[in-house]
Structures are given as C-alpha cells and as structure tokens.
C-alpha positions as a Markdown table, in Angstrom:
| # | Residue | x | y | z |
|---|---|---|---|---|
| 1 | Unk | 0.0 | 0.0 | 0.0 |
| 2 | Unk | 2.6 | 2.3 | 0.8 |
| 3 | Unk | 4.9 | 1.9 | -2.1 |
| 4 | Unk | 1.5 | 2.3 | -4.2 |
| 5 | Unk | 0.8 | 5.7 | -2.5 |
| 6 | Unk | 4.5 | 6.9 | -3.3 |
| 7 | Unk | 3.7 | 5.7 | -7.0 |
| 8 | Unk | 0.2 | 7.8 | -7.2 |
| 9 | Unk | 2.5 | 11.1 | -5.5 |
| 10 | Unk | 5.2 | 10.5 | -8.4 |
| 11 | Unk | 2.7 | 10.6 | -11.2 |
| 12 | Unk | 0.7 | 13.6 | -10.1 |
| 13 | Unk | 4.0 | 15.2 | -9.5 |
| 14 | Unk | 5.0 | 14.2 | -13.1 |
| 15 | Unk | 2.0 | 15.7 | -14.3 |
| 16 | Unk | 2.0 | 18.6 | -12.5 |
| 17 | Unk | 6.0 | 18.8 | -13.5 |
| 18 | Unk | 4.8 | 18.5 | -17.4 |
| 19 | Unk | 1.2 | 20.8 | -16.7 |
| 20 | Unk | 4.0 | 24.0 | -15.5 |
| 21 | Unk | 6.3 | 22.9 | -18.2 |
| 22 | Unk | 3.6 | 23.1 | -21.2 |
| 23 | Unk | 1.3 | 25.6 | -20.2 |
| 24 | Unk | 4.1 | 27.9 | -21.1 |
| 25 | Unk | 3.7 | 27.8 | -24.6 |
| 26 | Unk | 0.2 | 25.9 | -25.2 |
| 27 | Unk | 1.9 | 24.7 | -28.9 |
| 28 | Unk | 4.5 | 22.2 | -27.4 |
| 29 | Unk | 2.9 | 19.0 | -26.8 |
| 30 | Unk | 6.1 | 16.4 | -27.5 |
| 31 | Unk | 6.1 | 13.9 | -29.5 |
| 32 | Unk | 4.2 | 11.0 | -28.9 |
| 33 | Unk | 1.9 | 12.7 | -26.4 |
| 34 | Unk | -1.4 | 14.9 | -26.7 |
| 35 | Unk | -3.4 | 17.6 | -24.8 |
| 36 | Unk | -6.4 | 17.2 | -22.8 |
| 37 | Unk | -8.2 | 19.6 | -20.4 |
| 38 | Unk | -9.3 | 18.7 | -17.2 |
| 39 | Unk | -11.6 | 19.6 | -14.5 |
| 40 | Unk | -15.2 | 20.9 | -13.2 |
| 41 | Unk | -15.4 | 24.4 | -13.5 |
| 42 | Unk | -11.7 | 26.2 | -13.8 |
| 43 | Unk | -10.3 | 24.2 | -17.0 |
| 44 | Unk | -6.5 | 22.8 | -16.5 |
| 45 | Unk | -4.8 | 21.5 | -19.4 |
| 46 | Unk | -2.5 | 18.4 | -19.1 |
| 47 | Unk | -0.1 | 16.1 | -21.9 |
| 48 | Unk | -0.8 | 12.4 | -21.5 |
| 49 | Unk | 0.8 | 9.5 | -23.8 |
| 50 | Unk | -1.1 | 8.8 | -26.8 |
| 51 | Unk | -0.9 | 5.3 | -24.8 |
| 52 | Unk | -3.5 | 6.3 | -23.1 |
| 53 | Unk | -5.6 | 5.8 | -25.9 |
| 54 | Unk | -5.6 | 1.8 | -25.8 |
| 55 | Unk | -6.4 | 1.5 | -22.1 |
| 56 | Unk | -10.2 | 0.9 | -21.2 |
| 57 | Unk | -10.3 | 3.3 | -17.6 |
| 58 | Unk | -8.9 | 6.5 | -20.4 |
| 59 | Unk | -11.2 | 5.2 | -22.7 |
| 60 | Unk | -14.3 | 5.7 | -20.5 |
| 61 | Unk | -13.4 | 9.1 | -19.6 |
| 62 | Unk | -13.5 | 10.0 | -23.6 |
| 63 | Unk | -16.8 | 8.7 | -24.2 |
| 64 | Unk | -17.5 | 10.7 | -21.6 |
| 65 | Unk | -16.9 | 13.8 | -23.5 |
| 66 | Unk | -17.8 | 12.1 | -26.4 |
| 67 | Unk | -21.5 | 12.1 | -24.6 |
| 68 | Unk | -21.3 | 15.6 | -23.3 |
| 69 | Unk | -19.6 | 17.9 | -25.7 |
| 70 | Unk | -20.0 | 15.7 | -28.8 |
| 71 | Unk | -17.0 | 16.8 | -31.4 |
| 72 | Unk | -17.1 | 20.5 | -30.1 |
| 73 | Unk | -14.8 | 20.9 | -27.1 |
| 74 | Unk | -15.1 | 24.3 | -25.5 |
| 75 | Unk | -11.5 | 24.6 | -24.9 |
| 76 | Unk | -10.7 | 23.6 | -28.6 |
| 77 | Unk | -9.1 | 20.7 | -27.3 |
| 78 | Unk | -10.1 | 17.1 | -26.0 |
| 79 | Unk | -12.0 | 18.3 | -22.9 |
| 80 | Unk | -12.5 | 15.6 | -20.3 |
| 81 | Unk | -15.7 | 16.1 | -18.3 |
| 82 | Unk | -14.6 | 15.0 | -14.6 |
| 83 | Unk | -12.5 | 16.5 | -11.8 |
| 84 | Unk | -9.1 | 16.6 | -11.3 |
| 85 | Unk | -9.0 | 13.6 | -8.7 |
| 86 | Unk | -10.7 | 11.1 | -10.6 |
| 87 | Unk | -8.5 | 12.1 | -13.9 |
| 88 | Unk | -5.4 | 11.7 | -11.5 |
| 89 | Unk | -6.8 | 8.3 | -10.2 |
| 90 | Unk | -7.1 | 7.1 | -13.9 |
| 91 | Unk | -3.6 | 8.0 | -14.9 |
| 92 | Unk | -1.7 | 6.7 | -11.7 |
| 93 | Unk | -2.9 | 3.8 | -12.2 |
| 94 | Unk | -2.3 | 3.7 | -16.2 |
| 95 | Unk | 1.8 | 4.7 | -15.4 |
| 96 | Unk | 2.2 | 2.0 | -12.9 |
| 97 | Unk | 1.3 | -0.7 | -15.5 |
C-alpha cells in the first residue's frame, strides 16, 4: 500500500512537472503525447501519452466527452468532463502498468 501511494505522488507530480512545463507555450505538446483539459469548473490542461488511448479506464473518460460535448470541445481541445482527482486516479494507475 505504501509503495503504491508513493507511486500515485510521483505521477501527479510528473503531471503537475509536465502541466507547468507546457502551459508555457500551449503549442508544445512532444512527440508521442497529446493535450487534454481537465476539470469541473476552472479548465486545466494536461499532456498524457497517446498510450492512453488503448487503455479501457482513459477510454471511459473519452466517451464521456464524447457524450457531453460531442466533437465540439469548448477549450478547442479534448475536454474531459470530470475532476481533477478522478482524472489523476485514472492515470496513476495507467503509469504503474
């Protein structure tokens, strides 16, 4: 349990790390990766592997968009409709596969 906890701190602070990084200049995204935003009212935007993609838990969370803001994203991005805990829940568990 506890070497899973230090896991889930790593990858937020990876993400938070990358989230600093690329908000700098919205245009970077590097290769291999892709931009989603992320979160209930205040939008945050976030790089994730295009890994992701193939992995049922991140697939749930697009057709979740896919069911709420159809092919128009506010943000002009890929908007995820859920809060920043439950985003960071999926994607701890996605890097420590």
């Amino acid at each position: 349990m506890g070497i899973r906890l230090l896991n889930m701190i790593s990858s937020v602070k990876q993400f938070h790390k990358l989230h600093s990084i690329l908000t700098r200049n919205h245009s970077d995204v590097p290769k291999g990766h892709f931009a989603v935003y992320v979160g209930e009212t205040e939008k945050n935007r976030y790089v994730v592997p295009i890994a992701y993609l193939n992995q049922a838990s991140f697939q749930e969370l697009l057709l979740k968009a896919e069911e709420e803001f159809g092919f128009q994203h506010p943000m002009g991005g890929l908007t995820l409709p859920c809060n920043e805990n439950a985003f960071f829940h999926v994607t701890s568990q996605l890097n420590s596969l």
